[in-house]
C-alpha positions as CSV (number, residue, x, y, z in Angstrom):
1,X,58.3,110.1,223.2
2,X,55.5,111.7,222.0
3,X,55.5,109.6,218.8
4,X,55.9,106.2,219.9
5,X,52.6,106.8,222.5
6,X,49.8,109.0,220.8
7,X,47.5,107.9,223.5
8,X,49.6,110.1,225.6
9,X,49.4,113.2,223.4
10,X,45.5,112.9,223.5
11,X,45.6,113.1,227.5
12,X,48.3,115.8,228.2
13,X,48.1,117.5,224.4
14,X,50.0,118.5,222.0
15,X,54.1,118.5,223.0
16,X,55.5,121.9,223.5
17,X,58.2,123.1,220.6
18,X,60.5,124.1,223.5
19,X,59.9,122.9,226.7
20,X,62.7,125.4,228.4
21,X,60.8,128.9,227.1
22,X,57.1,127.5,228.3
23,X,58.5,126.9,231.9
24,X,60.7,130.3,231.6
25,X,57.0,131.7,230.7
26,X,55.4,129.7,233.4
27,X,58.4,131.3,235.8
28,X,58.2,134.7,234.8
29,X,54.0,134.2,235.2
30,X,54.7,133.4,238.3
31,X,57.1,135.8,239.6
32,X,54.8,138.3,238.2
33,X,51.7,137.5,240.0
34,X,53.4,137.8,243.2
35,X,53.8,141.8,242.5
36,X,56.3,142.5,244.5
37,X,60.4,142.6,243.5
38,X,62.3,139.8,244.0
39,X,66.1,140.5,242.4
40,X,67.5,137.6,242.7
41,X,64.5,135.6,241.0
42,X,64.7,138.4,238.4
43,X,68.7,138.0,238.0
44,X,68.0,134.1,237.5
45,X,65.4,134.5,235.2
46,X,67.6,136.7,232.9
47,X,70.4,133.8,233.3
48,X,67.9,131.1,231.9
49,X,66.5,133.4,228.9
50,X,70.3,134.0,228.3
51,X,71.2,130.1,228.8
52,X,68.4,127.8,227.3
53,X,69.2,124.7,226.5
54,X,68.1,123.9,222.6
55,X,65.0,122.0,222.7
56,X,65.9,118.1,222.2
57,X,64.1,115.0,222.9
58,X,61.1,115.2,225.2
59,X,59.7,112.7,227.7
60,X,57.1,111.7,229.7
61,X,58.2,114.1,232.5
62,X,56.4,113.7,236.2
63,X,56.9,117.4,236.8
64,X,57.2,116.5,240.7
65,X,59.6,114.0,240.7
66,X,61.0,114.4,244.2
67,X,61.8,112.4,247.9
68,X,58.4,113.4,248.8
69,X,56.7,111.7,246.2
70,X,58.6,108.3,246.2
71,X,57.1,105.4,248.1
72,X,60.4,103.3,248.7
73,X,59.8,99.9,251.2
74,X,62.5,97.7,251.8
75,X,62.5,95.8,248.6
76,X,63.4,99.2,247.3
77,X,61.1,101.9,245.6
78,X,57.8,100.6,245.1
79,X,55.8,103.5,243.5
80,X,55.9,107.1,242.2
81,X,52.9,109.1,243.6
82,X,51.1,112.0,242.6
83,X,51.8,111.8,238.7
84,X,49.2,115.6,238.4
85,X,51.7,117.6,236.7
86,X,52.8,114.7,234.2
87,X,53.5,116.9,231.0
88,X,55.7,116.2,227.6
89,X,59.1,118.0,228.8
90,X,62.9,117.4,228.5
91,X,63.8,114.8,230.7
92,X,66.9,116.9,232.3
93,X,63.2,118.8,234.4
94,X,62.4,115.7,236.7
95,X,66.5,114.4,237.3
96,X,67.1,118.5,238.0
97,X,64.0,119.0,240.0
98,X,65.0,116.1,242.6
99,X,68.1,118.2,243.1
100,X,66.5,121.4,244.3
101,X,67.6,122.7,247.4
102,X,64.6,122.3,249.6
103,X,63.9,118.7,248.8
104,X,67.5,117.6,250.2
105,X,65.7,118.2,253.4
106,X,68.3,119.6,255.5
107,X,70.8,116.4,253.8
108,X,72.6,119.8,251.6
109,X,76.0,117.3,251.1
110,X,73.9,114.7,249.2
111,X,72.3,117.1,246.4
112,X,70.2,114.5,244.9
113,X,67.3,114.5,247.1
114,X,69.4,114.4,250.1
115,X,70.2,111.2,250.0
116,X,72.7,110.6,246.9
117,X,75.7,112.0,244.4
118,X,74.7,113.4,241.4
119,X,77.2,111.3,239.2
120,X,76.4,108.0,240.4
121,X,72.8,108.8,239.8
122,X,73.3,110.1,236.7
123,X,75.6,107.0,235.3
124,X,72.7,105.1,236.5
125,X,70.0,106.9,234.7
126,X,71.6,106.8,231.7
127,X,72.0,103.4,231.9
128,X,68.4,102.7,232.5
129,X,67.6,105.1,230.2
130,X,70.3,104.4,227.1
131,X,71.4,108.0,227.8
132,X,71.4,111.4,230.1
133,X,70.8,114.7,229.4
134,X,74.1,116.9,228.8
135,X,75.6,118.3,232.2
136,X,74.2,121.7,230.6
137,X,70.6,120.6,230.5
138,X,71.1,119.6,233.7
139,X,72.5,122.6,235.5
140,X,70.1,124.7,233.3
141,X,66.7,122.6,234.4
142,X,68.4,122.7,238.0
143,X,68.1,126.7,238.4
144,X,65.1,126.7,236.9
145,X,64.1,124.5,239.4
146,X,64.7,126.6,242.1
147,X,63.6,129.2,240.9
148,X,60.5,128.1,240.3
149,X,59.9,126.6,244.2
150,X,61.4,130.2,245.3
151,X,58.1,131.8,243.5
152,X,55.7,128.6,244.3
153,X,57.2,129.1,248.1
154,X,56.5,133.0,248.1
155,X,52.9,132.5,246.8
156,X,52.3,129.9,249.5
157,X,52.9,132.4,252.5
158,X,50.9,134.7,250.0
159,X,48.1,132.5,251.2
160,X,48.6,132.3,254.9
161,X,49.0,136.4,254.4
162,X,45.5,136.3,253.6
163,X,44.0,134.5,256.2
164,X,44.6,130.4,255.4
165,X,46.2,130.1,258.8
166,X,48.5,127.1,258.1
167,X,51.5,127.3,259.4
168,X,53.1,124.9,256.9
169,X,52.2,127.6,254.2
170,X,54.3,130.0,256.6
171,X,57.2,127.9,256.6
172,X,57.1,127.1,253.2
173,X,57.4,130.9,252.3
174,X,60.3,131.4,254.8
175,X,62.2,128.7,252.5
176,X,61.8,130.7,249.8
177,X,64.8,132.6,250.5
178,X,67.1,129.3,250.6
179,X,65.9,128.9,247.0
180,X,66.7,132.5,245.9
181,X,70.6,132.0,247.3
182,X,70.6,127.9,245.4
183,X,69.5,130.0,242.3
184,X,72.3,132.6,242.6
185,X,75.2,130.1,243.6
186,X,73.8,127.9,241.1
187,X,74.2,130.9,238.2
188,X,77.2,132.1,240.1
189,X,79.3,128.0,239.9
190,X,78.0,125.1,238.4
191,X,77.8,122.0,240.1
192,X,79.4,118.5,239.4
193,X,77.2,116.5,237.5
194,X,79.8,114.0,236.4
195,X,82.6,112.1,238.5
């Protein structure tokens, strides 16, 4: 927490009083800066200003914590990589965030990261941990989640629009879509976090 490591709060500054309006600010930002409508980011972005989880204890939060950025060998997982968006947060961002939609990689049965069950994975993060975010938080931090790699997706073929002629920026944006559904069935049903 932000008390027990002070050395901490002088790299990434000062905790936030309520980690779920700064990303809905960071998500509306976003959305805005595309300048173009997008409904169903701007239905689930009226869900999550309607639906915010209270602030509660914040973490040390990766901010990217996904398949991508795990380095697992055969003795298991061995590192996590690429720690740039490491911010003070509620921890319910990074377990949510392994659980959007586009980093199950095609694997849409297995919803954490395509490759597990979202109880089992929660029992055991809460018993590393001494405790899990409520099934709220969760669900919350999960549409959030997509819709925040809906608008990240969009302003990625934004760039290949203007001329960066990467074709993963291309497909990239043509995920953003997939997101944009996750976010509405999410809103629409919540998922199973517990057994």
């Amino acid at each position: 927490t932000p008390a027990t490591h002070p050395r901490l709060c002088e790299a990434l500054g000062p905790p936030p009083q309520d980690p779920a309006q700064r990303a809905i600010q960071a998500a509306t930002q976003s959305l805005d800066a595309l300048g173009e409508p997008r409904p169903a980011l701007e239905a689930a972005l009226a869900w999550l200003r309607a639906h915010a989880p209270p602030p509660g204890e914040l973490s040390l939060v990766h901010g990217d914590f996904r398949t991508g950025n795990l380095l697992v060998t055969p003795e298991g997982l061995s590192a996590v990589l690429d720690w740039e968006f490491a911010r003070w947060s509620s921890p319910a961002e990074d377990l949510a965030w392994l659980c959007v939609r586009d980093w199950r990689f095609g694997r849409l049965e297995l919803p954490v990261g395509g490759f597990g069950e979202r109880a089992p994975f929660l029992a055991a993060y809460a018993e590393a941990a001494g405790g899990a975010p409520s099934e709220d938080a969760l669900h919350w931090w999960e549409v959030l989640g997509n819709v925040r790699w809906a608008a990240g997706s969009l302003q990625q073929g934004r760039r290949y629009l203007a001329g960066e002629r990467d074709l993963e920026l291309a497909a990239i944006a043509r995920r953003a879509a997939e997101m944009e559904y996750e976010a509405l069935r999410l809103v629409d049903r919540r998922p199973v976090w517990s057994a």
